[in-house]
N, C-alpha and C positions, 0 to 999 in steps of 0.2 A: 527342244535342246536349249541349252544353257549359253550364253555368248557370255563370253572374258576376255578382254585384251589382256593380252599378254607382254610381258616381260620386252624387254630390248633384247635384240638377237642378241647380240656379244655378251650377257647376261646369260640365254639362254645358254650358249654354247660354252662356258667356263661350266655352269652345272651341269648340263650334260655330264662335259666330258671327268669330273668329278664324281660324276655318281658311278659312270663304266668304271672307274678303277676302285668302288668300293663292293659294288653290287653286283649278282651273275646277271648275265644279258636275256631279259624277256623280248620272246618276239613282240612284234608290235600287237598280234590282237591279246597277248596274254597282259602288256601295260594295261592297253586300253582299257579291257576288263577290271582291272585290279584299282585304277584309278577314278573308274568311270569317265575318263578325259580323254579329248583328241584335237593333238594339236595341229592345225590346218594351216600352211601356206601360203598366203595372199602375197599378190601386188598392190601399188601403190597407185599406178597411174599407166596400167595397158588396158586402157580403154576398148574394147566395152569387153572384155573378158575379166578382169581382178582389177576394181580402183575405189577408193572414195568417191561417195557423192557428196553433195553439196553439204551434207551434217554426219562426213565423217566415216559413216558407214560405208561397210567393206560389201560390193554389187556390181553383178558380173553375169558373163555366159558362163564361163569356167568355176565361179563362185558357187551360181546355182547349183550345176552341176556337181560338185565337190560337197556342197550342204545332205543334196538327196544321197550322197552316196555315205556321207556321217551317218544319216537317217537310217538307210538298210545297214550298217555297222551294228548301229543298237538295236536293231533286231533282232541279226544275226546273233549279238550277246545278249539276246535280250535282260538285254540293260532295262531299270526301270526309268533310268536319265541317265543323259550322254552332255555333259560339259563338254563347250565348244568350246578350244583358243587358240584365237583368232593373232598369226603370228607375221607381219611384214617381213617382204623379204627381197631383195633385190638382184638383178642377174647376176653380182658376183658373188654372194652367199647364199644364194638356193643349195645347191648344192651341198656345200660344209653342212650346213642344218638340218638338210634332211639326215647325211651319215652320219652325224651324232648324235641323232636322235630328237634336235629341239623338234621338228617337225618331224609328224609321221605321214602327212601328206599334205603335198604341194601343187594344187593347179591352178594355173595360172596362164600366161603364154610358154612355156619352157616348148623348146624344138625338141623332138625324139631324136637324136641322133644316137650311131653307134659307138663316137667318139664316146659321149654322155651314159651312152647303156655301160662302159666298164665302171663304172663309178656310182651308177645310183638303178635302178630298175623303172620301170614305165609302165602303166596303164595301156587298155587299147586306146589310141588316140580317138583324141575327139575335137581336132578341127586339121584342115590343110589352108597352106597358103605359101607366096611365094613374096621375094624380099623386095619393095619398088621406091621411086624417091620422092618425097611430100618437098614443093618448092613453090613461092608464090609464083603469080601467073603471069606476072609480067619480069620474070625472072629471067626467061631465055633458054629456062634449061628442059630438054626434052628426054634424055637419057643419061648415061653414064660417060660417054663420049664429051659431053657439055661441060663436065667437070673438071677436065685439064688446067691445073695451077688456080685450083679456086676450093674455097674450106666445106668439106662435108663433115657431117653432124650423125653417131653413131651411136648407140648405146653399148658401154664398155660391159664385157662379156658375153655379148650376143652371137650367134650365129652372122649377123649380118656384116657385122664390123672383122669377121674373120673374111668372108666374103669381100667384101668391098679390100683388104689387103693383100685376097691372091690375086684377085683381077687387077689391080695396081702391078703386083708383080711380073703377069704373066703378059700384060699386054702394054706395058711402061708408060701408062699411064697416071701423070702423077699430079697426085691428089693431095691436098693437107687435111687429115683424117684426124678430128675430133673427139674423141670420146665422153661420154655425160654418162652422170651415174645411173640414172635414168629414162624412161620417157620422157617424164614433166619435163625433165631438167633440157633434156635436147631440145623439145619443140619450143623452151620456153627462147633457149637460144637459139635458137632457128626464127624466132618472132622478132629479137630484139638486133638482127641484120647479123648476127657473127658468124654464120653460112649460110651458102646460100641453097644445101638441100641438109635434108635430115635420110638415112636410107635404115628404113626397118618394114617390118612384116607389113603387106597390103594392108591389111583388116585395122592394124591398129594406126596404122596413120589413119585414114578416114577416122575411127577411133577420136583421134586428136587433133581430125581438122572438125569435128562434130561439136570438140567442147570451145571453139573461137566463137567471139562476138562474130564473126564476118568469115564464116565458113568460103563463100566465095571467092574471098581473095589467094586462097590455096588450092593445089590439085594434086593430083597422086600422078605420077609419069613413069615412061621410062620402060623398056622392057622388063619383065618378072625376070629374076636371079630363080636360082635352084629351086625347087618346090619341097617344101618340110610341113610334116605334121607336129603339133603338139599332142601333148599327153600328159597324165597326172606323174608328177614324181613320188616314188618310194623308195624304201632301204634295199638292198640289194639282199638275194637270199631268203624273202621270205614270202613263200609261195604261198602261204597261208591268205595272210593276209591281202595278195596279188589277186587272189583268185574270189576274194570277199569284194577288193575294188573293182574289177573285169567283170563279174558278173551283174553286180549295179550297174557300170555305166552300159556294157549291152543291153540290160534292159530296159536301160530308159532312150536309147536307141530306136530299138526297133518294137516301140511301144508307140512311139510317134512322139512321146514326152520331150526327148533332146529337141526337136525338130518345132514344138512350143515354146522352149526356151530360147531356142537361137530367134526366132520372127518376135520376140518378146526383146531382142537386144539388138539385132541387126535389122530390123521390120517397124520396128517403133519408136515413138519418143521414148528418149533415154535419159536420166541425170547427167549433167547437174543444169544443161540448157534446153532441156526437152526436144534437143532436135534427134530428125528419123537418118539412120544410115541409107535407108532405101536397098539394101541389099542382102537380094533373092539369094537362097541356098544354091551353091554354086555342084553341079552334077558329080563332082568328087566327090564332096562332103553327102550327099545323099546316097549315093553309091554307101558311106563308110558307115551310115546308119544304118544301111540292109544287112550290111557284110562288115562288122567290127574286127582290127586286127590291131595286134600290140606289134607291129614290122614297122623301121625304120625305114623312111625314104634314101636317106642318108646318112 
């Protein structure tokens, strides 16, 4: 397959939404075919699932995974070549890009939710995790409790920053809530003292306490928030193509392939500072490899 960076999102999404009001709407595998192109959704910095490494290149759990499932695509059309592009994207325009088309698949961290299902469609997932707070260690802070009248650090569109403002709500707890566009951008301000916890997915804080000089000096705390799966996103409405991505990633599931790839990101030296997450496939997520399901948690 072919790699192309792509276009600026706000770029893609003027043509997109340009070409809908000249052209009739192809399903996505009828573009795919017709272009030989497929444009794929990346992050920027959710470690170790969608981010650059040290030369730029887009490397990941969710990446890998997303390439082999380009791969069974152009088989499925047996395509003689499948141009990859390769399209950044960040929590608050995942979404918009996938439903106008700039992207025809997006994985990355994105939560399954059902709020999210009316709006975009989902793969079966392929990871679980639950929200916690990355804080240095001589901070004080041990939970959520510890935060009363001190700055927390969110990424603006996430799950977790909705999170963190009901439990402000419902238990008057009050918090000065942050938001960063973001990962890099939170942990970066989480480094430089402007809060004093960052609260997102377990997996990806470790993630970003993996890429510090001095991992040590950070820890994950705090009881786990709601437990959420991700999953790949796609356009709503087209089964077609749902059941071309669903069939890929269950078989690289319960092939034992997914389960190479996760101990390949979570199990060993990773970009861009070769250190190891050290963390074992957790009995949820192996459960999801026997038994794949596109069901929201939440």
């Amino acid at each position: 397959m072919t790699m192309i960076r792509c276009l600026p999102p706000f770029l893609l999404m003027c043509c997109a939404l340009g070409a809908q009001a000249q052209t009739p709407v192809l399903t996505t595998l009828q573009k795919i075919s017709q272009t030989a192109t497929i444009n794929l959704g990346h992050r920027e910095s959710s470690v170790p699932f969608s981010y650059y490494d040290g030369r730029r290149q887009v490397v990941g759990y969710s990446q890998d995974l997303m390439l082999a499932v380009a791969d069974s695509i152009k088989k499925e059309l047996k395509l003689p070549a499948l141009a990859v592009k390769l399209v950044p994207v960040t929590s608050q325009n995942r979404i918009p890009l996938v439903q106008n088309g700039s992207v025809d698949l997006e994985c990355g961290s994105t939560t399954h939710n059902r709020e999210r299902a009316r709006q975009v469609a989902f793969s079966v997932s392929i990871f679980q995790t639950s929200s916690r707070l990355l804080t240095r260690v001589d901070s004080g802070v041990t939970g959520l409790s510890d935060l009363g009248g001190r700055r927390v650090l969110v990424t603006a569109g996430t799950t977790s920053e909705r999170q963190l403002m009901m439990h402000s709500e419902s238990t008057g707890l009050k918090v000065d809530i942050v938001s960063a566009k973001d990962h890099g951008e939170a942990f970066e301000q989480l480094q430089s003292g402007r809060a004093v916890a960052f609260l997102m997915d377990e997996a990806l804080l470790y993630g970003l306490r993996a890429k510090t000089d001095r991992p040590e000096d950070w820890r994950v705390v705090g009881k786990p928030m709601a437990t959420e799966v991700y999953a790949c996103m796609l356009r709503k409405d087209d089964t077609a193509f749902k059941a071309v991505v669903d069939r890929s990633l269950t078989r690289l599931m319960q092939s034992g392939e997914a389960l190479k790839i996760y101990r390949r990101w979570f199990q060993s030296p990773i970009p861009p500072k070769g250190l190891n997450l050290n963390w074992p496939p957790p009995d949820v997520l192996l459960d999801l490899y026997r038994s794949p399901t596109d069901q929201p948690l939440g």
